[in-house]
N, C-alpha and C positions, 0 to 999 in steps of 0.2 A: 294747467294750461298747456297745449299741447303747440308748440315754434314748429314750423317749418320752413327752411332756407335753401333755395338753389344753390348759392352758394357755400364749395367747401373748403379751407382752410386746413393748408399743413401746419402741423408744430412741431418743431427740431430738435433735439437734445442738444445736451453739451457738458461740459465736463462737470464733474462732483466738485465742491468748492469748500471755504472750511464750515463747521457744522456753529449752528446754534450756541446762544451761550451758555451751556452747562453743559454740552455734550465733552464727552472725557474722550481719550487716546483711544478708547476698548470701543467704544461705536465708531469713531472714525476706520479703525479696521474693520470692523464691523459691515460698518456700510461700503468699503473697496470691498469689500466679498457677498454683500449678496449682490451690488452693480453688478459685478465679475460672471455672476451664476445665475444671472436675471437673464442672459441671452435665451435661455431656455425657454422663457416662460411666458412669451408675448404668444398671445392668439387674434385670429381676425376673422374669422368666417362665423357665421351666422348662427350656426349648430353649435357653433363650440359655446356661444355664449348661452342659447336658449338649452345647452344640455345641464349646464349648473356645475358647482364644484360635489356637490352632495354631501358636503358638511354638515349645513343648518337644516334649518326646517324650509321647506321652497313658499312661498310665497304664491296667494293663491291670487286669481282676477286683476293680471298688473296687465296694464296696455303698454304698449309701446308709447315714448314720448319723447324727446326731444335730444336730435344725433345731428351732431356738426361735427364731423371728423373727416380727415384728409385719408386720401389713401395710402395715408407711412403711418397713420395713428391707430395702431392694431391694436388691441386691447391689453391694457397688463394683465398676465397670469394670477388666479386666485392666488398663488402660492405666493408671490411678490409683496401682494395688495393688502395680504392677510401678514404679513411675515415682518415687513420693514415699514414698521410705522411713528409716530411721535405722539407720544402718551402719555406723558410727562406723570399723572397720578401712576403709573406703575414702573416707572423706570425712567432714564435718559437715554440706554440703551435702546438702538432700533429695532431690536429680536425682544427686550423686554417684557411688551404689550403682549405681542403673542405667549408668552410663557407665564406670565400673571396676571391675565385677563378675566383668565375662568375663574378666580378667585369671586366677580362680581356679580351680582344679583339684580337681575333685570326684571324679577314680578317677585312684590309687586311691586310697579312705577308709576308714578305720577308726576305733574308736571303743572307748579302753578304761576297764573299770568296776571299779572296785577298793575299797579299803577293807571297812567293815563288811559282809563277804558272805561266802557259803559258796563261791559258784564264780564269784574274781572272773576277768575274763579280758581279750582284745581281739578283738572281732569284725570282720569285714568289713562296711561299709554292703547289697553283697548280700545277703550273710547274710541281716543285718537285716531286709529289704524279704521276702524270701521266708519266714520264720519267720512275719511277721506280719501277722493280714491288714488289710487296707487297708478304710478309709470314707472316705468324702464327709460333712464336719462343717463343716454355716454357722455360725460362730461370729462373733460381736462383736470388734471389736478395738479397745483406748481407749488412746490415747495420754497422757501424764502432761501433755505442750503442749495439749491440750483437742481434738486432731483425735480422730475414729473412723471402722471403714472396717468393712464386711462381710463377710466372707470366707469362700470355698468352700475350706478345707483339706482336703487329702487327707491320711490319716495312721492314726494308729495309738494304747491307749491306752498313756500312759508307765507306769501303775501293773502292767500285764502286761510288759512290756516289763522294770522292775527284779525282777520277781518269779521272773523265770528267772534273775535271779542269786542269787536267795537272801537276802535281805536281814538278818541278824543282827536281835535285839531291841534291841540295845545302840545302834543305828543310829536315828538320832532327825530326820537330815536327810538331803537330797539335794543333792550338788553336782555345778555344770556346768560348762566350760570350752571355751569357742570356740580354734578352731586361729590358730596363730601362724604366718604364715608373709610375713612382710613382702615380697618380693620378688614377691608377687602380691597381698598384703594394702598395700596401695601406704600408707596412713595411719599404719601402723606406724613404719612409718622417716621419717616426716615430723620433723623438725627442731624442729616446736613439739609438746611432749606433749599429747597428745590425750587420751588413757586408758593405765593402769597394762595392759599386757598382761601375759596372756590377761584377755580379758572372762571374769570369774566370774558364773555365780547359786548361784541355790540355793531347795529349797522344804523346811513339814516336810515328815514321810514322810504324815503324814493328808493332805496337800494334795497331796501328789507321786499317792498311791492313787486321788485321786479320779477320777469318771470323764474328768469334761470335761477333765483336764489330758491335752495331746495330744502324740506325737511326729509332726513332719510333715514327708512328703514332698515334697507335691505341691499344685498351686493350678489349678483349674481343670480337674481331671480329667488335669493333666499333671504331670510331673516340676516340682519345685521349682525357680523362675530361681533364677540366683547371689545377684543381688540382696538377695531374700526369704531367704536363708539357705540353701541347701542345702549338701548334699545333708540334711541334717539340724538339724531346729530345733525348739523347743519353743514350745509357743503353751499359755498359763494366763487365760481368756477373762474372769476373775473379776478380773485382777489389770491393772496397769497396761504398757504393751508392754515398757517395757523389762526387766521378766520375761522375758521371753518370747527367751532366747538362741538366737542363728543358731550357726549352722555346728560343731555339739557336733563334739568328739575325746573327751573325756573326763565321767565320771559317777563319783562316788564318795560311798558312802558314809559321811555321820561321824557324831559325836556330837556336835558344836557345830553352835552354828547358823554356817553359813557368813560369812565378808565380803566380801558382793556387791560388783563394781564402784563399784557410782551409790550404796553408803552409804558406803563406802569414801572415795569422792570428795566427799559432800556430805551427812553426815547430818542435816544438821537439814532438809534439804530432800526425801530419798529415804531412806524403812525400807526394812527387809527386806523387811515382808509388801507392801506396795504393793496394795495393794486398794484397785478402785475405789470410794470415797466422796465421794459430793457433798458430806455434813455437814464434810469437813476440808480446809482450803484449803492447796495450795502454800503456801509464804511469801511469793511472788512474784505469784499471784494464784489466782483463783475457782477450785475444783473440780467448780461446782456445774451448769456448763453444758457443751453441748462443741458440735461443729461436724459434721455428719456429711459425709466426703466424697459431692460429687453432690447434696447439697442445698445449699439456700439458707438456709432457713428455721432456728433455734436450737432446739436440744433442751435440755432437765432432762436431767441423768445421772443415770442408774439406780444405787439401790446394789448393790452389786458388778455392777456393769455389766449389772443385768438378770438374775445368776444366786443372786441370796438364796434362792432358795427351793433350791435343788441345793449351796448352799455353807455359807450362815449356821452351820448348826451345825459348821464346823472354829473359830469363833469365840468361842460361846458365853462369855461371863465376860469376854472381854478387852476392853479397855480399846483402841477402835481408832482414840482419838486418841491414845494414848501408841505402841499396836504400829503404827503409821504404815504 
């Protein structure tokens, strides 16, 4: 589905804050250098996005689809978007993903959906990519560590995407599961636990339908790097990244609300809903700021990251310092 809104909203950076819980002393340096070396690498003109980085494979018949950007929200550089990521199957390090990504094997893929539905099944990721058509969607991206980045996704919506399976009424939530496969997921088999595999999420079904919640293929007008999660990921531009699971195998439908990874792992620190709010702080520190990659300067975080006006009401009534 294709938004369009007169109105357009800035987003601010603000400073780096301390990292996630397993990131170690070597990513926090990590991350002061490539913030440091990210000035470089913001773009904002038209050309530079539709020229592509010319890594991947480019992506063929993508429309233009859904841009709410301010005119300080200049696109992060491939090099940034590709480079400084959270990937947890190959590292805790932020440069990690990029350097043991290529390890994983994306055809063939598939991807099966089961639970509360009328026709559950397992598709091929072609399938997928042919069934459904493709945009070009700049969206926000807020990290829970106080980073954010720009980004030109290419992809698809996920609410048309479950709806060809049919989704039962009884079906109250959506869950996701990233593929297992250690011998190319090289942090899996690591010696110290890292994470409870498969990475789980999960959204409700009124947030899974919405529009902005996306299935994505592609960055930059090209095929999805390893890295960034392909050959399939979900991106939820309202909520905090690590919503936002790489490399889906599975979707199912239930009736409980899901137990995500990261509440699993540390609830008083990470809910379920994870919605950007600057009014509720980490435990650990501020919400209220962030850092945009390629600037300098500190921004105000927007609530829900700049998309109140397209989200607010899947909220209305609740309590979103209790629903965290």
């Amino acid at each position: 589905m294709l938004i369009r809104l007169a109105k357009r909203s800035d987003v601010k950076s603000s400073e780096i804050t301390p990292k996630a819980l397993y990131l170690n002393r070597r990513s926090l340096i990590a991350g002061a250098g490539a913030i440091a070396g990210a000035t470089v690498f913001g773009c904002d003109s038209k050309a530079e996005l539709n020229k592509g980085p010319g890594k991947t494979t480019k992506l063929e018949n993508v429309k233009e689809g859904y841009r709410k950007v301010g005119e300080k929200d200049a696109l992060t550089a491939y090099e940034a978007v590709t480079g400084y990521n959270n990937f947890y199957e190959f590292g805790t390090d932020k440069g990690d993903p990029a350097q043991e990504a290529h390890r994983l094997k994306t055809r063939p893929w598939t991807v099966k959906v089961d639970g509360l539905c009328n026709k559950p099944g397992t598709v091929d990721i072609d399938d997928i990519l042919k069934s459904n058509p493709l945009e070009e969607r700049i969206l926000r991206h807020r990290c829970v560590e106080g980073w954010s980045m720009v980004m030109p996704w290419v992809g698809f919506s996920l609410g048309d995407f479950l709806n060809s399976f049919e989704p039962q009424g009884s079906a109250k939530f959506v869950q996701f599961e990233t593929l297992v496969r250690p011998e190319e997921m090289i942090a899996q088999k690591s010696r110290f636990e890292i994470l409870p595999w498969p990475y789980v999420e999960g959204l409700r079904m009124d947030e899974a339908m919405n529009p902005l919640a996306t299935l994505v293929v592609g960055l930059y007008g090209e095929v999805l790097p390893n890295q960034n999660g392909a050959p399939l990921r979900l991106e939820v531009p309202w909520k905090y990244g690590f919503k936002s699971i790489k490399s889906i195998v599975r979707v199912s439908f239930v009736e409980k609300e899901p137990r995500n990874t990261w509440k699993a792992m540390q609830s008083s620190e990470y809910g379920f809903y994870a919605n950007v709010n600057p009014n509720v702080d980490h435990p650990r520190w501020s919400q209220a700021t962030e850092r945009r990659i390629g600037d300098v300067a500190r921004r105000k975080t927007l609530m829900f990251n700049g998309y109140e006006e397209e989200v607010a009401s899947l909220y209305a009534g609740m309590d979103l310092k209790k629903y965290y």
